[in-house]
C-alpha positions as CSV (number, residue, x, y, z in Angstrom):
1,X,-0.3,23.1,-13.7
2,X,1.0,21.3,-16.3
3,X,2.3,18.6,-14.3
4,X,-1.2,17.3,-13.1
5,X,-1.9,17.2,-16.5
6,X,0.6,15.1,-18.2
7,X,-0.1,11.9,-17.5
8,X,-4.3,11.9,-17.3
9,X,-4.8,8.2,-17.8
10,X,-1.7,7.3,-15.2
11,X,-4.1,8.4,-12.0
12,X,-6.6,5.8,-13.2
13,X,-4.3,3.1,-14.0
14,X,-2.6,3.7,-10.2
15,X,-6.2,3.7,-8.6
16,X,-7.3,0.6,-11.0
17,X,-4.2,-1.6,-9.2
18,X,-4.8,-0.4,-5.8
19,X,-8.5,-1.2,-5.7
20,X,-7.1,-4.8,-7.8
21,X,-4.3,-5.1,-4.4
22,X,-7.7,-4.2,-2.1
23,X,-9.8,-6.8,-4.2
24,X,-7.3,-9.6,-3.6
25,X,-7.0,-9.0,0.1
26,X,-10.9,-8.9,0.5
27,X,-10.7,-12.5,-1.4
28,X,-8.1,-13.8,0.9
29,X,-9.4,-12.3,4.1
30,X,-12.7,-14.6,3.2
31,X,-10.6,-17.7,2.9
32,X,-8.7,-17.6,5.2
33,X,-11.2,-17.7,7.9
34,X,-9.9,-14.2,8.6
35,X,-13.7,-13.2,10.2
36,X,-12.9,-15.5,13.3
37,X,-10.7,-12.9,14.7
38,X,-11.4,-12.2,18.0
39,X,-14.9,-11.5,18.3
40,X,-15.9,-12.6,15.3
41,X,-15.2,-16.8,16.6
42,X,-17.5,-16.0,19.4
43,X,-20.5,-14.4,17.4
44,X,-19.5,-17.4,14.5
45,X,-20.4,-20.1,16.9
46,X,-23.5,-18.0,18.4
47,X,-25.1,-17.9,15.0
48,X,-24.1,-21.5,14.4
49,X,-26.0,-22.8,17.6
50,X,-28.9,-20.7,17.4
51,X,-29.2,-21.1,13.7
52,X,-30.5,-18.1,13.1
53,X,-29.5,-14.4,14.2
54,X,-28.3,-13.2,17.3
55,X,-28.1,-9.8,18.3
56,X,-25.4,-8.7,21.0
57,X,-26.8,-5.5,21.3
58,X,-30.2,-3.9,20.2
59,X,-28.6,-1.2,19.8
60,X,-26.4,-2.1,16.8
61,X,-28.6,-5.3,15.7
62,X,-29.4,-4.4,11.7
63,X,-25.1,-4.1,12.1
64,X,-25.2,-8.2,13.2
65,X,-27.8,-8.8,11.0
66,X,-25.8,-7.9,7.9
67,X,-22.9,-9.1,9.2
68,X,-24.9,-12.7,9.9
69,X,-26.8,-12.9,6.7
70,X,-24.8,-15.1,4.2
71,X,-23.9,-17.8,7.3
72,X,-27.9,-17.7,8.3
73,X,-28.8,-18.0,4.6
74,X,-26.3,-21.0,4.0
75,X,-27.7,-22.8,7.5
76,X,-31.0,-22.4,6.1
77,X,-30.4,-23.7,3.0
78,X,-28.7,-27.1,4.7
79,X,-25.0,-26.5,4.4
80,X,-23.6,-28.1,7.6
81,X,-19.6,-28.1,6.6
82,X,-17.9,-25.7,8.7
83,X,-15.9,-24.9,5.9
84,X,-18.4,-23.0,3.8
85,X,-19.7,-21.7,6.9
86,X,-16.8,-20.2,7.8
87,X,-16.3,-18.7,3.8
88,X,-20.4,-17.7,4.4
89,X,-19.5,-15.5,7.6
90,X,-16.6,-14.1,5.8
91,X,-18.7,-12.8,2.8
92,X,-20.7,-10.9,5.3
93,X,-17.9,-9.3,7.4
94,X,-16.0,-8.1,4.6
95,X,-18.2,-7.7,1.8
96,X,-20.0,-4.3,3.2
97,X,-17.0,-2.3,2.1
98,X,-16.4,-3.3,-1.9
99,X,-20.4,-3.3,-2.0
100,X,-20.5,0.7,-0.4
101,X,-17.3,1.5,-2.7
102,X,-19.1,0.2,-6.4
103,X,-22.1,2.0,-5.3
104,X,-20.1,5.5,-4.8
105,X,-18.2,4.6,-8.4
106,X,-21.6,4.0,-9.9
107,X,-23.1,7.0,-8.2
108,X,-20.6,9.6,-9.0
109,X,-17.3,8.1,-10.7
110,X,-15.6,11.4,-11.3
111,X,-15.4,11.8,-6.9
112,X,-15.3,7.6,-6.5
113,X,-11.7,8.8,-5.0
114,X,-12.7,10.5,-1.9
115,X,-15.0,7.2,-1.2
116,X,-11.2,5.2,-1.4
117,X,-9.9,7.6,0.7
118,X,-12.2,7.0,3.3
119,X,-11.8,3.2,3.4
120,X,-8.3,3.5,2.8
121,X,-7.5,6.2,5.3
122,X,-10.6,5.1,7.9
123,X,-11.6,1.6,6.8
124,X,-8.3,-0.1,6.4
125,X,-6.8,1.2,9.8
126,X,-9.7,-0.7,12.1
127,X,-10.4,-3.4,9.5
128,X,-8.6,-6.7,11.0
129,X,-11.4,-7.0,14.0
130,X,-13.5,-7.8,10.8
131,X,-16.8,-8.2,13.3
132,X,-17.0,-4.2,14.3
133,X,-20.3,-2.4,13.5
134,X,-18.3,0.7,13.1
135,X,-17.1,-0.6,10.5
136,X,-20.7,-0.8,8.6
137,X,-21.9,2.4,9.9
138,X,-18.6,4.3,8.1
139,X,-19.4,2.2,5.2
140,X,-23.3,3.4,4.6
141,X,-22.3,7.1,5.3
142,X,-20.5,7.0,2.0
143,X,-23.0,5.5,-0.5
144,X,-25.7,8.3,1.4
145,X,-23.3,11.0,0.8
146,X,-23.1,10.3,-3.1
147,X,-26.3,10.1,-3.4
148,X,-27.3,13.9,-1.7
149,X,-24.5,15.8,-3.3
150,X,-24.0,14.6,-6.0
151,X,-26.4,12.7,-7.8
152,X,-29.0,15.9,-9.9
153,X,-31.6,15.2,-10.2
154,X,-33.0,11.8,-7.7
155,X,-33.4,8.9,-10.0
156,X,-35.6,6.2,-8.9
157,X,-32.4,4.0,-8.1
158,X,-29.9,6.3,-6.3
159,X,-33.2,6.8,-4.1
160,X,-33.3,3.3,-3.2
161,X,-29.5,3.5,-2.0
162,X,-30.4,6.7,0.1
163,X,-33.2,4.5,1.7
164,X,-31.7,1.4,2.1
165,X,-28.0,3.7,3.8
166,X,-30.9,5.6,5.9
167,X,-32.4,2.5,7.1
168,X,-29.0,0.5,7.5
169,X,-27.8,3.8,10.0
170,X,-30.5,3.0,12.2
171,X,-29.2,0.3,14.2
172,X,-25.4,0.2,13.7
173,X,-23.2,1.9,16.2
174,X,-23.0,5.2,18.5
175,X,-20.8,6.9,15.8
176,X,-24.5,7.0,13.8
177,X,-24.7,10.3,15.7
178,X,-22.5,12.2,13.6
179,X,-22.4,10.2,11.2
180,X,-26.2,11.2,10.3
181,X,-26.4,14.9,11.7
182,X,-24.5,15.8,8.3
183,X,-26.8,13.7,6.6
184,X,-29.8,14.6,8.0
185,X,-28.8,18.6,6.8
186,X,-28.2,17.6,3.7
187,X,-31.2,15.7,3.2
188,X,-34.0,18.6,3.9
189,X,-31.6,20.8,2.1
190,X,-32.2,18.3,-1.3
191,X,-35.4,17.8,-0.4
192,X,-36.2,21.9,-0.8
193,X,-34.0,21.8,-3.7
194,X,-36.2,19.1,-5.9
195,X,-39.4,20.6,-4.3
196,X,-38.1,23.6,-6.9
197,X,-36.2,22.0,-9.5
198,X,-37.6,18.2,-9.9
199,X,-41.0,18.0,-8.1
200,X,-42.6,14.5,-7.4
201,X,-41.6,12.0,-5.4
202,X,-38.4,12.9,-5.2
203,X,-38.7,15.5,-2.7
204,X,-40.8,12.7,-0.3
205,X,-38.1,10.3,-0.7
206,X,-35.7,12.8,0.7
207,X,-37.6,13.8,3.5
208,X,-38.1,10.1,4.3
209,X,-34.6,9.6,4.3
210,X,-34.3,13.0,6.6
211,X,-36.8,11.2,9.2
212,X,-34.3,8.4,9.3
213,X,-31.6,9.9,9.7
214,X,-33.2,11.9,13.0
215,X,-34.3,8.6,14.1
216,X,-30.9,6.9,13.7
217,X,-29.6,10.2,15.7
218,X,-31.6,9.3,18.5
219,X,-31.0,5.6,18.4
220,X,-27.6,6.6,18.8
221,X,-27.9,8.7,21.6
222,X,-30.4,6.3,23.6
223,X,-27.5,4.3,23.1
224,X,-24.7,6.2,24.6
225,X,-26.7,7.7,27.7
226,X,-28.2,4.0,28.4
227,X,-25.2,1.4,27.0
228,X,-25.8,-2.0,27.4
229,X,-21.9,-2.4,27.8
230,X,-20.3,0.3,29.7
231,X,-17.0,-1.4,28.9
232,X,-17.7,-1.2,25.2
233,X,-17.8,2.6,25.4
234,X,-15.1,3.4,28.5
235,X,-12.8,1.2,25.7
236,X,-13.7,3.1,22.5
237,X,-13.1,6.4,24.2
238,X,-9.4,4.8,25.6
239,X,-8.9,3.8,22.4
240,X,-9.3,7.1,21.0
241,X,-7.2,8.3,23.0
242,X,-4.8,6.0,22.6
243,X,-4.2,6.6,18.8
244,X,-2.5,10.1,19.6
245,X,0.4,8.2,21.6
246,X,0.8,4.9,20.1
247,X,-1.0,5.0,16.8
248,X,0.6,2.0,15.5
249,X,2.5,1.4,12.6
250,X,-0.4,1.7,9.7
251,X,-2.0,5.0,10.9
252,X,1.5,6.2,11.5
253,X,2.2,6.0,7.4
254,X,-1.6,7.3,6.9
255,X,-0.7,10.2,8.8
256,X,2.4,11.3,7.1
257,X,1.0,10.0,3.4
258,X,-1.8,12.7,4.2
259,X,0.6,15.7,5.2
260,X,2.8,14.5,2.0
261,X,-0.4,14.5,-0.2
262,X,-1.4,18.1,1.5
263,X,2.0,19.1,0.6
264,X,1.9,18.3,-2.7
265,X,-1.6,19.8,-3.5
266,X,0.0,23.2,-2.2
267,X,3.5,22.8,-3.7
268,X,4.3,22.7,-7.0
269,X,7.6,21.9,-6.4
270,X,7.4,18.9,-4.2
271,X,5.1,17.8,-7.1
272,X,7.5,18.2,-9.1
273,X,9.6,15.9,-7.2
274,X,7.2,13.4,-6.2
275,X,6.6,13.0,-10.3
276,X,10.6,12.6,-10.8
277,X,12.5,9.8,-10.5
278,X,13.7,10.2,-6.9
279,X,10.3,10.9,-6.1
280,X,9.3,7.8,-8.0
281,X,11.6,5.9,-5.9
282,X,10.9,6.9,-2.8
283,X,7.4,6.4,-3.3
284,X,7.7,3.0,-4.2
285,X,10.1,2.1,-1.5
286,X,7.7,4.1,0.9
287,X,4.8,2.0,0.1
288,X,6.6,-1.3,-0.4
289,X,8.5,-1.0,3.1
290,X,4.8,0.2,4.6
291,X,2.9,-2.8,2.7
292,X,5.3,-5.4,3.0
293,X,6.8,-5.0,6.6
294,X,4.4,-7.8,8.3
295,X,6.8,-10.1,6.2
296,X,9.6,-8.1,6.1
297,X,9.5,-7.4,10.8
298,X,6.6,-10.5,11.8
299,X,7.8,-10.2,15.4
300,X,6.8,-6.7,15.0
301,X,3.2,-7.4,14.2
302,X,0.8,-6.3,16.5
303,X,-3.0,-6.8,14.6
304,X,-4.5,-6.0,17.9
305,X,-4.1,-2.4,17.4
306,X,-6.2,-1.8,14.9
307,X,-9.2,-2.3,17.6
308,X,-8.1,0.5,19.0
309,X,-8.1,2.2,15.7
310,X,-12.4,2.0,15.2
311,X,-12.8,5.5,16.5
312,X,-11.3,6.6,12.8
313,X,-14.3,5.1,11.5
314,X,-15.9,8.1,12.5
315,X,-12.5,10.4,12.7
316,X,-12.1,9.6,8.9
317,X,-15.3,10.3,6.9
318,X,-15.6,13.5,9.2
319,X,-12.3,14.8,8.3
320,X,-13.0,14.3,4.8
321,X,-16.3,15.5,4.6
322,X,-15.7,19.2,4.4
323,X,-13.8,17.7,1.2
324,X,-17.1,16.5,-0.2
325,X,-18.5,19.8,0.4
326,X,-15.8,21.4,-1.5
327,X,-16.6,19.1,-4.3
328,X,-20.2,20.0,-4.7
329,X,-20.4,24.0,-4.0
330,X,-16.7,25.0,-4.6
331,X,-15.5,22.3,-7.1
332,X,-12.9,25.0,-8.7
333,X,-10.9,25.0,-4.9
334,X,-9.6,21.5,-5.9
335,X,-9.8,21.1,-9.7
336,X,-6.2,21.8,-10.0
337,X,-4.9,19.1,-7.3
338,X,-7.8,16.6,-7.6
339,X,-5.3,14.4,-10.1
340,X,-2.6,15.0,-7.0
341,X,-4.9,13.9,-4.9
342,X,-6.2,10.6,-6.7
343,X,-2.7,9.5,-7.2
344,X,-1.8,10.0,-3.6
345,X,-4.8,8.0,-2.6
346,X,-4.5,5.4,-5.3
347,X,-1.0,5.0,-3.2
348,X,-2.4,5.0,-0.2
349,X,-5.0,2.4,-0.5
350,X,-1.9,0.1,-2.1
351,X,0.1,0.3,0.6
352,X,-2.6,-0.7,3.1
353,X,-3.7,-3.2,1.1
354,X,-0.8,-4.7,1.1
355,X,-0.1,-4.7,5.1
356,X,-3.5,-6.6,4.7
357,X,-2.7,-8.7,2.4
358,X,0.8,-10.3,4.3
359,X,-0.7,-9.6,7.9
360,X,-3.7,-12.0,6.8
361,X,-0.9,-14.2,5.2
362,X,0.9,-14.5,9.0
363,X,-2.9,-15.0,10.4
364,X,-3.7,-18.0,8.2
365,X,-0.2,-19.2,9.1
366,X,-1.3,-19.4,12.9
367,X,-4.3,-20.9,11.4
368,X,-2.7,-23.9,10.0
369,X,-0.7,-24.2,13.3
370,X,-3.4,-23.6,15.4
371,X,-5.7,-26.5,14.0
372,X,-2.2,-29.1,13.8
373,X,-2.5,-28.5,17.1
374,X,-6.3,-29.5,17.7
375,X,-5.9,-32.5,15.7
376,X,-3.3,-33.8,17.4
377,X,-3.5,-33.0,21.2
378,X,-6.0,-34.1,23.5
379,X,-8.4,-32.2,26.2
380,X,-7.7,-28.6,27.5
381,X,-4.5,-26.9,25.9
382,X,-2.6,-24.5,27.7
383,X,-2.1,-21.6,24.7
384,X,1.3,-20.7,25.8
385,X,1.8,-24.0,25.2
386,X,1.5,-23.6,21.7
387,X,3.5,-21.5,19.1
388,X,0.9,-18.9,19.3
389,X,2.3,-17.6,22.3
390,X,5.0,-16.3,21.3
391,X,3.3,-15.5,17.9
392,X,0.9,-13.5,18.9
393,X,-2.5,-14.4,17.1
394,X,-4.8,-12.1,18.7
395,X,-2.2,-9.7,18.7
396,X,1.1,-9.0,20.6
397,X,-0.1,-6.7,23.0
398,X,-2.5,-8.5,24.2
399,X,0.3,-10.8,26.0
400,X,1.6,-7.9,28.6
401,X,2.2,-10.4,31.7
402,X,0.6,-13.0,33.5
403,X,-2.8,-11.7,33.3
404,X,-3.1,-12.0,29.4
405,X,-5.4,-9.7,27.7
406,X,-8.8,-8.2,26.3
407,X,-9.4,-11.3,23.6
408,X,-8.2,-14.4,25.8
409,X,-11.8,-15.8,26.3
410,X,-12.1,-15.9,22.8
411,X,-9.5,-19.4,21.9
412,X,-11.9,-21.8,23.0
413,X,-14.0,-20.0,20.4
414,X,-11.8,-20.2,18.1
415,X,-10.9,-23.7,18.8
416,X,-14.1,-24.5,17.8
417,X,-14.9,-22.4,15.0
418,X,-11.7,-23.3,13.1
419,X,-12.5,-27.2,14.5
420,X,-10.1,-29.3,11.6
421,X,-12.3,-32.1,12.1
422,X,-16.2,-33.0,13.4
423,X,-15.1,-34.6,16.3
424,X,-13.5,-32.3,18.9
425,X,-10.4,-33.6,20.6
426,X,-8.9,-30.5,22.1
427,X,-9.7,-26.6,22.8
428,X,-6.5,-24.3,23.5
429,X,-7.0,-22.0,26.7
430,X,-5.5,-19.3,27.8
431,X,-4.0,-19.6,31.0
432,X,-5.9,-16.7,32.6
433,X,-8.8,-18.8,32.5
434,X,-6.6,-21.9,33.8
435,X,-6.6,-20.2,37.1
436,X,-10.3,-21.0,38.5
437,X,-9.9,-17.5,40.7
438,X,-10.0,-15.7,37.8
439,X,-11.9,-17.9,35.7
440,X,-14.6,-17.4,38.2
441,X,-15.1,-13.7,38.6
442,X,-14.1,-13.6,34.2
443,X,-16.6,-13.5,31.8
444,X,-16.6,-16.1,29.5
445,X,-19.1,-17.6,26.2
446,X,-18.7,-21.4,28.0
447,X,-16.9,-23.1,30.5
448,X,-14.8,-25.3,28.2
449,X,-14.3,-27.5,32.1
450,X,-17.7,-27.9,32.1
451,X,-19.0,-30.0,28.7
452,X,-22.6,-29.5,29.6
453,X,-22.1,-25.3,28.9
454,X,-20.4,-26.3,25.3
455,X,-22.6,-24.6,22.5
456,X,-24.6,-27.1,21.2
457,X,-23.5,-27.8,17.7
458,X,-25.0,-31.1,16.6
459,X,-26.8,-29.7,13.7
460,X,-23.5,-29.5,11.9
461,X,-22.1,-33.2,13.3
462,X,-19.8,-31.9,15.7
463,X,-19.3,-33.9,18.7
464,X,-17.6,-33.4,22.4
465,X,-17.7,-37.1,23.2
466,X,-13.5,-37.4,22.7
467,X,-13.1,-34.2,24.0
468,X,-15.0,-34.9,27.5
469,X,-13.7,-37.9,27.7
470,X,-10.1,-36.3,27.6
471,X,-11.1,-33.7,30.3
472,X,-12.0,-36.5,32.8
473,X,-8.6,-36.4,33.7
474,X,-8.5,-32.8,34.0
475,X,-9.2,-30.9,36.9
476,X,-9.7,-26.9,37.5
């Protein structure tokens, strides 16, 4: 006991630099264009030749529509460089997360922890595919959460975050299912609670927000029996199953950080340890080894996994809600471990943080080469061609043989999204899509062969005339 106790201001200053390390990665993800990854170059140029929002899916369209607000807003307002564009896009993709966790601080600081657990633990595992509306559906759950267990009695503006998290689950992905059931119990339980204690408004709002959530549950399930993409949702469920035999190298750590952190809650002496000096190394080399190995092993970096990884975005704040529970009706099961836990946490969001940080470092790397390369070649570019190949931009297992992988439509996307100049010379192309077999039974945004199915981007100045003139010589 005395132990968790000895150093009460050291948990805070622990969490205060991990959620600084998280800041700085959000910061640099924006900048460098990281929202272009894989899907995200496809919807960027979408939005930029409509110029206005496009939803993929009706089922998920307030997700797009969040995503897509700062790059519709800045169109609208007359910015045309591609630049700020790109920076505009970014703010939306990654913004939704740092929003969701100073709500849950503001909402109810003492349990802000178990919110950084869940982006740390679910967020941060599935977060370099920045475009995934899972990825906004985890992020409501938690502000919602806050606000129906822990927030006595309803104020006007924690209401307003229950609304706004209600009507945000609506139309974001199929994990809105469960995501809301818990929600929507919790709800009519509040709203008989401030019928008693607070009555008013308060009590409508709640079972406002209760209606939503039931209506967000059957969104969700219209979704799943009737999906637009039946891909989509055979690849989430491969995915999920694929994380219990190759989970990948940051939910590897998360998993063995979360049985250490159990551990420690339960054992006094390992606490002990941990709080030593061994323990202080080891810790530190843990997380430094974990952070840092995109720099320390870059042939071993394989981004593209975390794709696979979205299904903890539901996984996650499931896991940890029986937690929240505990937090509200049986607060005295975890008083003694809570500063256990915050430090373990604090750690935990560090040490993905960091992989963040240098595995956007590597991808703004690839950026630089990738738009050398634009300036300076001419026409269609095969992408083995390039150094980002062997690199392995859209990560490294999406290069298994011949065939190429689940992302390869996306470079001439990305050619043009991360376009060094107005005037297109050159889009890089995978090879699979060399091959006019396959390019012809292969879905595909555009046929970068064909110049009349290029998006029509004229609004911002950019121009195909090089470009098809370079093709002329090129043949399918």
């Amino acid at each position: 006991m005395a132990s968790t106790e000895r150093r009460p201001t050291s948990n805070g200053h622990w969490l205060t630099l991990a959620l600084g390390v998280f800041g700085l990665w959000i910061l640099t993800a924006i900048g460098t264009s990281l929202c272009l990854y894989a899907d995200g170059a496809h919807e960027f140029v979408r939005v930029l030749a409509a110029q206005d929002f496009v939803s993929l899916m009706w089922s998920r369209h307030f997700a797009f529509y969040i995503f897509q607000f700062p790059l519709v807003l800045a169109i609208k307002l007359g910015v045309t460089q591609l630049v700020w564009l790109r920076v505009a896009f970014g703010l939306g993709c990654f913004l939704p997360w740092p929003l969701a966790l100073l709500l849950c601080r503001w909402l109810a600081r003492d349990h802000f922890w178990l919110a950084v657990a869940g982006c740390a633990a679910g967020y941060l595992n599935a977060a370099f595919l920045p475009v995934g509306e899972h990825i906004l559906a985890h992020a409501l759950f938690w502000p919602a959460l806050f606000v129906l267990l822990f927030v006595r009695p309803l104020t006007r503006a924690p209401a307003l975050v229950l609304l706004a998290m209600a009507t945000g689950l609506q139309f974001s992905y199929e994990s809105q299912i469960f995501l809301s059931a818990p929600l929507l119990a919790l709800a009519l339980w509040r709203s008989v609670q401030e019928r008693r204690e607070n009555p008013g408004w308060a009590p409508v709002v709640l079972l406002v927000a209760a209606g939503l959530f039931l209506v967000s549950m059957a969104n969700g399930m219209e979704s799943v029996w009737r999906p637009e993409l039946p891909g989509n949702f055979t690849g989430f469920k491969a995915g999920t199953l694929g994380i219990f035999w190759h989970p990948g190298w940051t939910l590897t750590w998360t998993l063995l950080w979360g049985g250490l952190a159990a551990g420690a809650c339960w054992s006094e002496k390992l606490w002990q340890w941990l709080t030593g000096k061994n323990g202080w190394y080891f810790s530190a080399i843990s997380v430094l080894v974990w952070g840092l190995w995109p720099l320390l092993a870059p042939d071993a970096l394989d981004s593209g996994l975390q794709h696979d990884n979205r299904a903890l975005n539901l996984l996650v704040p499931m896991g940890l809600l029986p937690v929240a529970l505990s937090l509200r009706f049986r607060p005295a099961w975890l008083s003694t471990c809570r500063p256990r836990l915050v430090t373990m946490v604090a750690a935990l969001l560090l040490a993905q943080s960091l992989w963040h940080l240098t595995s956007t470092a590597l991808w703004y790397r690839d950026v630089l080469w990738m738009q050398e390369t634009l300036a300076a070649k001419r026409g269609i570019y095969p992408l083995r061609a390039t150094v980002l190949a062997a690199d392995g931009m859209l990560g490294r297992e999406l290069y298994p043989d011949a065939m190429g992988g689940r992302f390869d439509w996306s470079w001439p996307c990305l050619s043009l999204a991360l376009a060094p100049q107005r005037q297109i010379h050159c889009l890089i192309v995978s090879e699979v899509f060399l091959d006019p077999t396959i390019r012809r039974h292969s879905w595909q945004p555009f046929d970068p062969f064909n110049p009349a199915t290029l998006p029509r981007l004229d609004h911002y100045g950019v121009d195909y005339t090089h470009y098809s003139a370079a093709l002329s010589g090129v043949g399918p």
